[in-house]
N, CA, C and O atoms as a GROMACS GRO file, in nm:
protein
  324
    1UNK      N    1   2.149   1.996  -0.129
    1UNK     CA    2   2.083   1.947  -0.010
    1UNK      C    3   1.958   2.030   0.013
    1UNK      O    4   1.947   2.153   0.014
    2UNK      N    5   1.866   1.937   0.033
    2UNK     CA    6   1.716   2.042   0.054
    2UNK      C    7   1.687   2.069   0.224
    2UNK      O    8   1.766   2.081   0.318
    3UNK      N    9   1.575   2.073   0.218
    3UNK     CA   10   1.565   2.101   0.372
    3UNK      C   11   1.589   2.012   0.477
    3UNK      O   12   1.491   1.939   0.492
    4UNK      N   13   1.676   1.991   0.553
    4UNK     CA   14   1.681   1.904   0.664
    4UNK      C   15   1.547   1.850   0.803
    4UNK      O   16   1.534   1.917   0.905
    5UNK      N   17   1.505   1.784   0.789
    5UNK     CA   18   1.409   1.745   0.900
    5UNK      C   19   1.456   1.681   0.988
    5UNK      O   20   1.564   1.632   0.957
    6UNK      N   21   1.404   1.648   1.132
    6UNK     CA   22   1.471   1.549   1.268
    6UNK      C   23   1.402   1.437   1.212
    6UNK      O   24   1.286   1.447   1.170
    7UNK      N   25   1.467   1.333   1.211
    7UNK     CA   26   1.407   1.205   1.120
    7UNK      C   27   1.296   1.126   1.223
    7UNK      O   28   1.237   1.025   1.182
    8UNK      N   29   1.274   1.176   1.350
    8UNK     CA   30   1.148   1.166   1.453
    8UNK      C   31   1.019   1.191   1.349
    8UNK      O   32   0.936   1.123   1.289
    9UNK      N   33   1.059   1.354   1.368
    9UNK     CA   34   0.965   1.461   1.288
    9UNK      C   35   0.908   1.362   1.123
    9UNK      O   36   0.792   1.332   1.094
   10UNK      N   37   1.005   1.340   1.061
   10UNK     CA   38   0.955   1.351   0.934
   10UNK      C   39   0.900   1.191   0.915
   10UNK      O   40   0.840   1.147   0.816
   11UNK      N   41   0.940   1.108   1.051
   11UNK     CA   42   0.852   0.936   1.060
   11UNK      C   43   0.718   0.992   1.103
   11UNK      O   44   0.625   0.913   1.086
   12UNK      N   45   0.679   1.126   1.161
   12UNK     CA   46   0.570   1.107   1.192
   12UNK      C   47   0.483   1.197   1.112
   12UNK      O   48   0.370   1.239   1.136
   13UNK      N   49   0.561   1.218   1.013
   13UNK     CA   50   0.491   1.268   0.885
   13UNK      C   51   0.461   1.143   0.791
   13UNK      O   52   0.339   1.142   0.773
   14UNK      N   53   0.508   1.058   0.739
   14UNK     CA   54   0.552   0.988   0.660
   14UNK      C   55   0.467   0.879   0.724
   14UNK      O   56   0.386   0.844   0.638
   15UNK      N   57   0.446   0.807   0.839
   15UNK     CA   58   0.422   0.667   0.849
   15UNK      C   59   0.242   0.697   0.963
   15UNK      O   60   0.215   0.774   1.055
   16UNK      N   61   0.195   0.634   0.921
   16UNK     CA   62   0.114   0.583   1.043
   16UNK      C   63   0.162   0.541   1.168
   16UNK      O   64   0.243   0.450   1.188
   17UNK      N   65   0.086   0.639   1.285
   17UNK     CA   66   0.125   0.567   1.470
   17UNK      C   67   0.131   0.404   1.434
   17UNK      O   68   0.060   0.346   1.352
   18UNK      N   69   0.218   0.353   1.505
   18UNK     CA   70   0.216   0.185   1.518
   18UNK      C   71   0.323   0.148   1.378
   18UNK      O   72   0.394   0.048   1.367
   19UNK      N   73   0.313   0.219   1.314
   19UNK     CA   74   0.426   0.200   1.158
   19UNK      C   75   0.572   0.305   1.201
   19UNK      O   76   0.654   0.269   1.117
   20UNK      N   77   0.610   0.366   1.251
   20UNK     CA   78   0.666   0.465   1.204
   20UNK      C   79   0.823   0.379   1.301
   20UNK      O   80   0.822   0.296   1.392
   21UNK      N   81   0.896   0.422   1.255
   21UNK     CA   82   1.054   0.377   1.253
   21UNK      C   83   1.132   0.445   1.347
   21UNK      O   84   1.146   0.568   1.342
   22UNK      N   85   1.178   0.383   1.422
   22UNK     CA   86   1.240   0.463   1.553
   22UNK      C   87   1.368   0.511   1.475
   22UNK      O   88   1.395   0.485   1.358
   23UNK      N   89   1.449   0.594   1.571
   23UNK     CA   90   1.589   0.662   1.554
   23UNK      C   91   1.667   0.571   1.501
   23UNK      O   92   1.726   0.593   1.396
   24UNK      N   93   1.679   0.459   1.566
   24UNK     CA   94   1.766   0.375   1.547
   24UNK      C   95   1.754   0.302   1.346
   24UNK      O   96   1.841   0.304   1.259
   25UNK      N   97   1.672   0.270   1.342
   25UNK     CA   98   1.592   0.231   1.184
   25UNK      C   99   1.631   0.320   1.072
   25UNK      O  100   1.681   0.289   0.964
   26UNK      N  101   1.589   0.480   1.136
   26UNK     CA  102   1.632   0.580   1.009
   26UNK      C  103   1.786   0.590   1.035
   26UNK      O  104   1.856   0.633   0.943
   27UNK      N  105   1.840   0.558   1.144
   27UNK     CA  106   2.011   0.571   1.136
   27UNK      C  107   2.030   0.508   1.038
   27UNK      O  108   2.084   0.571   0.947
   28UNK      N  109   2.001   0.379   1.013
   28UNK     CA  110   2.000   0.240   0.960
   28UNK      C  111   2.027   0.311   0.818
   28UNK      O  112   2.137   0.318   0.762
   29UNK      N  113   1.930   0.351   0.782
   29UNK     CA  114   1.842   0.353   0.626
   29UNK      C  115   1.925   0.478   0.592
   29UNK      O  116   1.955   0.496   0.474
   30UNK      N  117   1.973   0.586   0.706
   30UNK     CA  118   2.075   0.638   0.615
   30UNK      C  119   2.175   0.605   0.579
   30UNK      O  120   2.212   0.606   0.462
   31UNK      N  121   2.256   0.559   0.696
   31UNK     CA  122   2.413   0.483   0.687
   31UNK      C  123   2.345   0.430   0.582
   31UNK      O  124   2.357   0.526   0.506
   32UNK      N  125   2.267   0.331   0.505
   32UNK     CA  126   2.255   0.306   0.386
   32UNK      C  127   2.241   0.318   0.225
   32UNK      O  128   2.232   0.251   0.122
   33UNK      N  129   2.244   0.421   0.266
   33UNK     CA  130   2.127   0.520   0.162
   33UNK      C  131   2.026   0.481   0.096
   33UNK      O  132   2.000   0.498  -0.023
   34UNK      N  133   1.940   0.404   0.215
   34UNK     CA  134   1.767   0.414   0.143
   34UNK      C  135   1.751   0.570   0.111
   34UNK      O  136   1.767   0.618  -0.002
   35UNK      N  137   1.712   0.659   0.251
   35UNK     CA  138   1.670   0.739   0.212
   35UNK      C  139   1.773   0.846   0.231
   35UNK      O  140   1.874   0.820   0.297
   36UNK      N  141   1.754   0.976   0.172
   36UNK     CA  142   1.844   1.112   0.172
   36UNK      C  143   1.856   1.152   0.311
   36UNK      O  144   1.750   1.186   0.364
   37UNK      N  145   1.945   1.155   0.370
   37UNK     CA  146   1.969   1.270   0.502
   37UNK      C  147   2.109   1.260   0.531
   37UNK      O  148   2.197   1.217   0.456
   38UNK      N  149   2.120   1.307   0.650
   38UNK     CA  150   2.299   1.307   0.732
   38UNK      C  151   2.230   1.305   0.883
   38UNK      O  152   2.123   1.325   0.940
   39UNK      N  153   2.372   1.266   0.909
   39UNK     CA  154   2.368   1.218   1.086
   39UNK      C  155   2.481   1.320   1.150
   39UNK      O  156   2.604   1.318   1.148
   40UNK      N  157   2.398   1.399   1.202
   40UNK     CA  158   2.458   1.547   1.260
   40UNK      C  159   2.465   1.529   1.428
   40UNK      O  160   2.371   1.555   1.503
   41UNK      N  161   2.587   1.481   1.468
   41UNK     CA  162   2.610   1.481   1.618
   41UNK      C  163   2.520   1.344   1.679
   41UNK      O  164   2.449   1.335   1.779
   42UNK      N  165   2.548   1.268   1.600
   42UNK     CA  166   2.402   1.148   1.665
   42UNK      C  167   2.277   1.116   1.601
   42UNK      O  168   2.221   1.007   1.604
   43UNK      N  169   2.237   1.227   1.540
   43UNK     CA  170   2.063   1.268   1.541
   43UNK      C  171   2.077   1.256   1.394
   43UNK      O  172   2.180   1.293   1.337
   44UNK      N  173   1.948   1.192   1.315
   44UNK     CA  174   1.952   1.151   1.215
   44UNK      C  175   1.844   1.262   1.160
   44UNK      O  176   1.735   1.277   1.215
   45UNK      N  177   1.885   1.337   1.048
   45UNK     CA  178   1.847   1.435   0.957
   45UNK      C  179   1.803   1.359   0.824
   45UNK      O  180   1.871   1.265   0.783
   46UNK      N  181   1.693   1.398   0.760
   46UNK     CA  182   1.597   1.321   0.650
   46UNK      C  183   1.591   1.459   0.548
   46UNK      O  184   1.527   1.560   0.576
   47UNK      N  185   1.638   1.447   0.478
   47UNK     CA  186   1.631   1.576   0.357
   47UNK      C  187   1.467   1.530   0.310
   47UNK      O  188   1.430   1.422   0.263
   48UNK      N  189   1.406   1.620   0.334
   48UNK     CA  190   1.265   1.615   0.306
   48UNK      C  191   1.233   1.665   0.172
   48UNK      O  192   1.114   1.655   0.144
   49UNK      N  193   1.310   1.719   0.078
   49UNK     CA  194   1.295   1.730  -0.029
   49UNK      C  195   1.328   1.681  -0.101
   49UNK      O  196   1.285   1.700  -0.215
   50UNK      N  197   1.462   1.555  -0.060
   50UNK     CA  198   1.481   1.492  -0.167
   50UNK      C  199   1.400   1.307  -0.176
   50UNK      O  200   1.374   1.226  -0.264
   51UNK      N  201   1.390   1.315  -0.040
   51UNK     CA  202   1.290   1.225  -0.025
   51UNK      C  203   1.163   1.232  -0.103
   51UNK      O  204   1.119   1.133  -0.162
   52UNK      N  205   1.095   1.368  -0.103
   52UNK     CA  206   1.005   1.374  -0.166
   52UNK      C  207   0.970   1.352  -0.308
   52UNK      O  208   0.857   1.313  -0.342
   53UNK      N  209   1.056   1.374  -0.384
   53UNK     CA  210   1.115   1.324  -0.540
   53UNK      C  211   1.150   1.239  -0.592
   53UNK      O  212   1.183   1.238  -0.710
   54UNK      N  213   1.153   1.095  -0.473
   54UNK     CA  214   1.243   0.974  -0.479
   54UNK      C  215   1.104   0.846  -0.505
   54UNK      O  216   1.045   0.834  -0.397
   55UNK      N  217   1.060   0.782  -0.581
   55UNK     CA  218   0.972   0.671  -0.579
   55UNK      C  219   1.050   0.531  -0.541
   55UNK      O  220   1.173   0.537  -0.529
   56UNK      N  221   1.002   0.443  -0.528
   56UNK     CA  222   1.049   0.301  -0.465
   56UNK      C  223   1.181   0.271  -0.537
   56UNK      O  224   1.270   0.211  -0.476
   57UNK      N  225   1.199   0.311  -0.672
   57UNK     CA  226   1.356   0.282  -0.696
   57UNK      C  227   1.500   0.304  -0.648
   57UNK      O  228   1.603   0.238  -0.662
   58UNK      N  229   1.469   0.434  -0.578
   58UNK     CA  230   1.553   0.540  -0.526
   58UNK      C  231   1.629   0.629  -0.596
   58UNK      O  232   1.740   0.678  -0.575
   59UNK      N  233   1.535   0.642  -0.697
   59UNK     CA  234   1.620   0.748  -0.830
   59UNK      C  235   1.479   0.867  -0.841
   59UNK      O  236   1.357   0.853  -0.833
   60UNK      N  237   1.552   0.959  -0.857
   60UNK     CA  238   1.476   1.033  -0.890
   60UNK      C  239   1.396   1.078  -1.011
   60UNK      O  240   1.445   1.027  -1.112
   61UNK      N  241   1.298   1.150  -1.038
   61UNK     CA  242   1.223   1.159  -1.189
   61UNK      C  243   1.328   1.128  -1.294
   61UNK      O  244   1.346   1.028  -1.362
   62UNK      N  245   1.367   1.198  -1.290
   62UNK     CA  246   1.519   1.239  -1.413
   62UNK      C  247   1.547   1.139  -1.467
   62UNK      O  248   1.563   1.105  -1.584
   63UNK      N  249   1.555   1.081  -1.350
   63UNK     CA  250   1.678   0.936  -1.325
   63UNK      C  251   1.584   0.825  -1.434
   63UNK      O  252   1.635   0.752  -1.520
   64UNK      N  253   1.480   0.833  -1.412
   64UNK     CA  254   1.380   0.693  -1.446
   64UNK      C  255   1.361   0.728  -1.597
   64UNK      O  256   1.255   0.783  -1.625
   65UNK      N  257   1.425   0.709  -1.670
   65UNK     CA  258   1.380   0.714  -1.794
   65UNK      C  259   1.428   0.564  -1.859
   65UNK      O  260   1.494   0.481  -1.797
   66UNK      N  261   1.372   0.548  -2.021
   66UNK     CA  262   1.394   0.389  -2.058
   66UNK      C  263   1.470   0.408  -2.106
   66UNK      O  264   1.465   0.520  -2.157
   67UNK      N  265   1.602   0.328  -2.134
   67UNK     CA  266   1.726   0.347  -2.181
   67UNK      C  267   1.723   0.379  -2.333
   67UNK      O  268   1.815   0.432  -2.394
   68UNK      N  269   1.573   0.331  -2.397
   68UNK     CA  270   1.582   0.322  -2.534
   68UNK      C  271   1.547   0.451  -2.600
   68UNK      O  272   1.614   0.474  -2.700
   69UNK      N  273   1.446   0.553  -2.564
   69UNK     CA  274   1.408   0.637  -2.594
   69UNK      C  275   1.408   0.767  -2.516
   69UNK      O  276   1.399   0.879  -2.566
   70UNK      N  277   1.417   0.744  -2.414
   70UNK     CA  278   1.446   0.882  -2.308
   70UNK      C  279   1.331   0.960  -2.239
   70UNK      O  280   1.330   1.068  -2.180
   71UNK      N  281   1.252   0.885  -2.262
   71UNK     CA  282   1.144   0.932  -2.224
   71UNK      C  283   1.092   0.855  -2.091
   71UNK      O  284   1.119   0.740  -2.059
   72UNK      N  285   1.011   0.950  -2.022
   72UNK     CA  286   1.018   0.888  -1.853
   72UNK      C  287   0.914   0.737  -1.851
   72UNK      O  288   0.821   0.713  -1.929
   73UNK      N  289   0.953   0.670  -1.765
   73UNK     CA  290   0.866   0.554  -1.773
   73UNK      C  291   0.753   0.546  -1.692
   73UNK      O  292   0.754   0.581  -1.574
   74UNK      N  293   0.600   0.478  -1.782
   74UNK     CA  294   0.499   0.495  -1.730
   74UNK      C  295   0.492   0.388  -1.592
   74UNK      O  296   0.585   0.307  -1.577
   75UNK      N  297   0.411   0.390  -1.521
   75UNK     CA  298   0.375   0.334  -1.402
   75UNK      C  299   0.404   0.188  -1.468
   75UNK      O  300   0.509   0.128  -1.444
   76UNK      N  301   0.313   0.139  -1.544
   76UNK     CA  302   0.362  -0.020  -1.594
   76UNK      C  303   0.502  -0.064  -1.594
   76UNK      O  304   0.546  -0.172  -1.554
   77UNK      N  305   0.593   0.081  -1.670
   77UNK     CA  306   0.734   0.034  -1.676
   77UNK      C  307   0.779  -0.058  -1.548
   77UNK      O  308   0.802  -0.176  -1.523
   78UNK      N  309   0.777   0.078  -1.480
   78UNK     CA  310   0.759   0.087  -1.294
   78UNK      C  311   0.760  -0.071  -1.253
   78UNK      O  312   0.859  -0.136  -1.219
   79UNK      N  313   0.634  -0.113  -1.265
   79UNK     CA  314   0.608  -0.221  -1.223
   79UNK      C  315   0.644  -0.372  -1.304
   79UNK      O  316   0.655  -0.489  -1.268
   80UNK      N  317   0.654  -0.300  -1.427
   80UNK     CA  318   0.724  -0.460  -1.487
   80UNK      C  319   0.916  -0.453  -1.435
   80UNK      O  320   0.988  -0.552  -1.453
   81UNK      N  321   0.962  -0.340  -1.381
   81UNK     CA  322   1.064  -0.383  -1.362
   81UNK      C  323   1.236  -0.326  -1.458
   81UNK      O  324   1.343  -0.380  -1.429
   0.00000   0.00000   0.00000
């Protein structure tokens, strides 16, 4: 577990005023596991480091490699899917 942030704090790192995701949203997205955190007494905690390592797949670097060769996949991969 990396560093814990108040998931207030780290929407208003993360999003543009008028974009950013109330309490209720990041509860959401954790109970889900979009993104990395825990829900400590109510209050929704955003692991800010592992978020930070995570691209739109929700895997981390490591994680993204092509099954065929092992080697990490370029942005095209990415985007073809």
């Amino acid at each position: 577990m990396g560093k814990l942030v108040k998931g207030i704090t780290w929407a208003k790192e993360q999003f543009e005023k008028g974009s950013r995701p109330g309490k209720e949203k990041i509860l959401e997205w954790i109970e889900a596991e979009h993104i990395p955190g825990q829900i400590i007494a109510g209050e929704p905690y955003v692991d800010a480091d592992r978020f930070a390592i995570r691209d739109h797949t929700g895997k981390t670097p490591a994680q993204n490699t092509s099954a065929n060769d092992g080697q990490p996949k370029t942005g095209m991969d990415l985007l073809a899917g």
